[in-house]
C-alpha positions in Angstrom: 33.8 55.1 -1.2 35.1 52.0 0.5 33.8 48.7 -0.6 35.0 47.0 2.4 31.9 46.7 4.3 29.5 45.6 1.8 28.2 42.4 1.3 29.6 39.8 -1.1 27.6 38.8 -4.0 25.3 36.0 -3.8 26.6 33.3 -6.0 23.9 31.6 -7.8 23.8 28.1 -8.4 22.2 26.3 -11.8 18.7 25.4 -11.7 19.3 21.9 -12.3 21.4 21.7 -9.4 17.9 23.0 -7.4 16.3 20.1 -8.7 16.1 17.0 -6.3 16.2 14.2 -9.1 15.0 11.7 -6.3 11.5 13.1 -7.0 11.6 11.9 -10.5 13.3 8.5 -9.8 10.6 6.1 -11.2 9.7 8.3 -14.3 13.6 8.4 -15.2 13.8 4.6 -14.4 10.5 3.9 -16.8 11.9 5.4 -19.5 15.2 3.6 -19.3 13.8 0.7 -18.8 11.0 1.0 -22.3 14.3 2.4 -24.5 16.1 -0.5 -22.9 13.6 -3.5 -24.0 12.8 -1.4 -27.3 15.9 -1.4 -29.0 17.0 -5.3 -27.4 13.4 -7.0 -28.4 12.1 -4.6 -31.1 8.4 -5.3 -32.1 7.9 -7.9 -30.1 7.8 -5.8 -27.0 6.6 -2.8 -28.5 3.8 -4.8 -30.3 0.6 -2.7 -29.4 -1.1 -5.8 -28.2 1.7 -6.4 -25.9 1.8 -2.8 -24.3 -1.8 -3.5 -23.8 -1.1 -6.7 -21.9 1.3 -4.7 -19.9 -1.7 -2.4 -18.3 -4.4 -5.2 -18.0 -1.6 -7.7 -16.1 -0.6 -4.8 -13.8 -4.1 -3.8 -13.2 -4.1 -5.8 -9.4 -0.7 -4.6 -8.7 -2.1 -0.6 -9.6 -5.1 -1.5 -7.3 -3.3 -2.9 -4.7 -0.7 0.1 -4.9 -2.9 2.6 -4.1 -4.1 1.3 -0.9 -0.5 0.4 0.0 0.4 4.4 -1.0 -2.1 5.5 2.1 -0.8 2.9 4.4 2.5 4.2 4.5 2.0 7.5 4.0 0.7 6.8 7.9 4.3 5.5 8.8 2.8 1.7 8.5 3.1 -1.4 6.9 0.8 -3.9 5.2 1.9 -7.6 4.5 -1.3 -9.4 4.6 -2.5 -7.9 1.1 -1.2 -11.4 -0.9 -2.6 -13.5 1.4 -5.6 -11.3 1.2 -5.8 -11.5 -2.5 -6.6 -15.3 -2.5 -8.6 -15.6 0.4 -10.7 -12.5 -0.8 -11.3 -14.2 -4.8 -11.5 -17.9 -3.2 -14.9 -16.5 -1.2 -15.8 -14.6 -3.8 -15.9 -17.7 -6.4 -17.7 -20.0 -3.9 -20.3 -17.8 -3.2 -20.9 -17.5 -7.1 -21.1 -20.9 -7.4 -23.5 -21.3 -4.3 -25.9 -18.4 -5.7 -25.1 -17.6 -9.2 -25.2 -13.6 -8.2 -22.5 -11.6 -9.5 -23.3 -9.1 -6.5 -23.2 -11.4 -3.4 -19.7 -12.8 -4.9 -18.2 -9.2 -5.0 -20.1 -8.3 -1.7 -18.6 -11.7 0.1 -15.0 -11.1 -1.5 -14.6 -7.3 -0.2 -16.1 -8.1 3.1 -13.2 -10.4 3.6 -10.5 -7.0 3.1 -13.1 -4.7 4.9 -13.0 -7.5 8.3 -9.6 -8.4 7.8 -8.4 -4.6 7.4 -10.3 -3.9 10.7 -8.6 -6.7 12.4 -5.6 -5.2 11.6 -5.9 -1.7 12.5 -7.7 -3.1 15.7 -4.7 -5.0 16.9 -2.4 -1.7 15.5 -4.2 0.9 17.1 -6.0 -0.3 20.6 -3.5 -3.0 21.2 -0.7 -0.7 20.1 1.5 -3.8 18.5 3.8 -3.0 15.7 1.8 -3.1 12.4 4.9 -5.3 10.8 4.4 -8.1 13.2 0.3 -7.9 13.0 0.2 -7.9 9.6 2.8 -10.5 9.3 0.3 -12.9 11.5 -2.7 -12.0 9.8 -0.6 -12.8 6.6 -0.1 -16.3 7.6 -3.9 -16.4 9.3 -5.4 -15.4 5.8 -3.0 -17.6 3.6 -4.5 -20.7 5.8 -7.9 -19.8 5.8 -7.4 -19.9 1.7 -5.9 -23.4 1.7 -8.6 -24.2 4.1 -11.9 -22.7 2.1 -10.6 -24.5 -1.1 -9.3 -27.7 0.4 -5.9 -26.4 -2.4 -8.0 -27.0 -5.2 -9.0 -24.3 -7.9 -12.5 -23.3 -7.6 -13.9 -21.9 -11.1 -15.7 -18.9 -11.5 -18.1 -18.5 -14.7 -21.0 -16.0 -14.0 -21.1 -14.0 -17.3 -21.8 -10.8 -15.8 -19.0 -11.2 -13.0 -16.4 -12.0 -16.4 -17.4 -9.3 -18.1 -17.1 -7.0 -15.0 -13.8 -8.1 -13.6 -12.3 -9.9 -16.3 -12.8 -9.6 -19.9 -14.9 -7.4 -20.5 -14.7 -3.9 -22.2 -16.3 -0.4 -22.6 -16.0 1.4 -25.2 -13.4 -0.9 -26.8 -11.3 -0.3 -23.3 -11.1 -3.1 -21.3 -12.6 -3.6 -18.1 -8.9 -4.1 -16.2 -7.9 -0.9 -17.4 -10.6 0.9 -16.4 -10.5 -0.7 -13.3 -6.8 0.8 -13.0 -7.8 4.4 -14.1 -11.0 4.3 -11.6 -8.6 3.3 -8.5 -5.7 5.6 -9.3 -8.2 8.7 -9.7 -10.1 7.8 -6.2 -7.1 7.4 -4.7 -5.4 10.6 -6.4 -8.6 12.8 -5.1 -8.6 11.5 -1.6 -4.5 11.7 -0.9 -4.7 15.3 -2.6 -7.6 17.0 -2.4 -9.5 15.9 0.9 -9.1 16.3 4.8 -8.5 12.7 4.8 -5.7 12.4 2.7 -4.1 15.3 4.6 -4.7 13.6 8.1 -3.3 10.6 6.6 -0.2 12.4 5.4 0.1 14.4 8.8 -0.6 11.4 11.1 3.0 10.1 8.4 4.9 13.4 9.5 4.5 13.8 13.0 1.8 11.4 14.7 2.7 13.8 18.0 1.8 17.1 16.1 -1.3 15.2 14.6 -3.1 14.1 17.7 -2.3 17.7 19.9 -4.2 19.3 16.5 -7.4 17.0 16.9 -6.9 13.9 14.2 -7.9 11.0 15.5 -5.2 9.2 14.9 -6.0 5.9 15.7 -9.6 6.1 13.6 -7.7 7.0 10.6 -4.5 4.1 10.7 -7.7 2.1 10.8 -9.8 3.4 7.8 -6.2 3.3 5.9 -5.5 -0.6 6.9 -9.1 -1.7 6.1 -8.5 0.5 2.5 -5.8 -1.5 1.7 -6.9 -5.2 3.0 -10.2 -4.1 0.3 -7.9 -2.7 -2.7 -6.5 -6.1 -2.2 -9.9 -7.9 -2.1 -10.5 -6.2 -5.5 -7.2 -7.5 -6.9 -8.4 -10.7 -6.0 -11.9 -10.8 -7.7 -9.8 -9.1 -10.8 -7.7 -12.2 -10.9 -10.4 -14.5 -10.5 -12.5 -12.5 -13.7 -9.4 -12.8 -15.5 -8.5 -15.9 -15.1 -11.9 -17.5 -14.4 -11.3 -18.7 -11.1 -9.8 -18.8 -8.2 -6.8 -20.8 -6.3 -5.0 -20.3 -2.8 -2.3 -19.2 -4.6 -3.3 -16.2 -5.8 -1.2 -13.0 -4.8 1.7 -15.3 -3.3 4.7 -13.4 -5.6 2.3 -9.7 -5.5 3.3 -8.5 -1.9 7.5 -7.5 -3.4 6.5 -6.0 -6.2 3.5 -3.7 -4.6 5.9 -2.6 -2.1 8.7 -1.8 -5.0 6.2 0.1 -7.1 4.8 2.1 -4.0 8.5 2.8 -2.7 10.3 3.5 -6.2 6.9 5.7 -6.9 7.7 8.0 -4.6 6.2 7.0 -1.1 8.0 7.5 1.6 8.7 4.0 3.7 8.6 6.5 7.4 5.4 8.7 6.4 3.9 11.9 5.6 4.6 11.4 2.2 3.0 10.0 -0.7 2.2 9.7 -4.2 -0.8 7.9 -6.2 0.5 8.8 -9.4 4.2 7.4 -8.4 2.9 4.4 -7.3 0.4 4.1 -11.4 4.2 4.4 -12.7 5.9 2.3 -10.4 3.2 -0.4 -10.7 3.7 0.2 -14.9 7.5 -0.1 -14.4 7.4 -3.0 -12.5 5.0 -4.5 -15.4 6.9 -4.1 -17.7 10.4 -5.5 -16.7 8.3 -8.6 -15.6 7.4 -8.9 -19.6 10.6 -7.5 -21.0 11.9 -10.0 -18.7 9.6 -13.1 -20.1 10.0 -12.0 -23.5 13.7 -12.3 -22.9 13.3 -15.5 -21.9 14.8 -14.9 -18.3 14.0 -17.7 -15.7 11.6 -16.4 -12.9 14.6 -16.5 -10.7 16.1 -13.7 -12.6 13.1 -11.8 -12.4 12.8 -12.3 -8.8 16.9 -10.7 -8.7 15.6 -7.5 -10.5 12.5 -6.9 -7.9 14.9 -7.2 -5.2 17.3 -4.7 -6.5 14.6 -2.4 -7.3 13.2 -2.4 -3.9 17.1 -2.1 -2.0 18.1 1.5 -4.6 14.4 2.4 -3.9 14.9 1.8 0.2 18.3 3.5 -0.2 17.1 6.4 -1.6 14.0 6.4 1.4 16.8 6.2 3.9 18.7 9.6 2.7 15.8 11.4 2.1 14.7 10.7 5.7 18.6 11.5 7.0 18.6 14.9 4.5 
């Protein structure tokens, strides 16, 4: 019988070849990056306390990560979230001082991310302006209504209850900034993955078109995701001012880099209709812990600056051929 009109054999290719390593960018990079500062600082860096530090200093950037996670999986951007940080602990440490209450201070700081979160999608969604250029203003809007509330002085926070809810406190022998971490990355993990908001969110991402013609309201959710992460930044902000015990306008200034490189090297895509709240937990980690391998080094701030910005440029790169692919 002729073998001339059967087909060829399917050649099969290796399963690693199948793999698309872009996926597992930040967890390769992480590990790199721990063996790296293991074997060149030893027990200094790998000091349990210090590993510990690593978590509870990150725990604003993990916060703010999450709500950044939802704002582009929408196909939008957030710049305000520094600015936010400061104005958000600056009101929250003046209205402890005015009324000793731990809950009016937390109350007063998140209703400064929850007003200017709804400013923002307002001017994005009914006034259709680019979300870039709105949060840009509202950026430099928030950063002088800081300087303004605390005429550039520190204000000091030191309601016991507020410390040991946002700062040093612990449960269980965990402390509070950790758990703070774990409690964002979950809620924000559940919502992304297993709700119908988290799919509208990552729909409205893939094809805003497609989204509106099946019934999302499109423009209702870019909101809810901007005012999410103008109050994931409010929290960061009353985190630092339980940490550190106060307040000061400068607050969040350096944070808006590395939340975007954690988000973007995590795994989120910089166009929409994906994301990844777990990515940006690792991202946020990785992006921890060169910051402390860096200082333990004795690197200049400068340097550390350098790294972030490299980080974020492979991170876009790889953003920028996955959308081409």
């Amino acid at each position: 019988m002729s073998e001339a009109g059967t087909a060829a054999p399917a050649i099969s290719r290796p399963r690693w070849r199948a793999i698309d390593w872009r996926e597992y960018v930040v967890y390769i990079g992480f590990v790199l990056v721990f063996l790296f500062f293991a074997v060149f600082l030893g027990e200094t860096f790998l000091n349990p306390t210090n590993l510990s530090n690593i978590v509870i200093q990150t725990a604003p950037i993990t916060v703010m990560a999450v709500g950044l996670v939802f704002v582009l999986s929408t196909g939008e951007i957030d710049l305000s979230i520094g600015s936010v940080v400061a104005v958000s602990a600056l009101t929250g440490a003046v209205a402890l001082r005015e009324t000793d209450s731990a809950l009016v201070g937390v109350l007063a700081g998140l209703a400064v991310g929850a007003v200017v979160g709804l400013v923002n999608g307002v001017f994005v969604t009914l006034v259709r302006l680019p979300s870039f250029l709105v949060t840009l203003a509202t950026m430099g809007a928030v950063a002088g209504v800081a300087r303004e509330i605390s005429n550039l002085q520190s204000v000091p926070v030191d309601n016991e209850t507020f410390l040991g809810l946002f700062g040093s406190g612990e449960l269980f022998g965990v402390p509070g900034l950790i758990i703070w971490s774990v409690l964002a990355i979950a809620v924000g993990y559940v919502l992304l993955n297993k709700t119908r908001y988290g799919a509208h969110v990552l729909a409205i991402g893939d094809n805003i078109g497609a989204a509106r013609v099946s019934g999302i309201k499109t423009a209702r959710v870019k909101i809810m995701v901007l005012m999410g992460s103008a109050m994931c930044a409010s929290l960061a902000g009353l985190l630092y001012a339980g940490r550190l015990h106060g307040a000061r306008y400068t607050l969040g200034e350096a944070d808006l880099m590395t939340v975007i490189a954690a988000v973007i090297v995590g795994g989120t895509s910089l166009f929409g209709g994906k994301g990844t709240v777990v990515g940006a937990l690792m991202g946020s980690l990785l992006m921890g812990m060169l910051n402390n391998g860096l200082i333990l080094a004795h690197l200049s701030v400068s340097q550390q600056m350098i790294a972030r910005g490299l980080i974020i440029l492979v991170a876009v790169s790889l953003s920028l051929r996955e959308k081409r692919s």
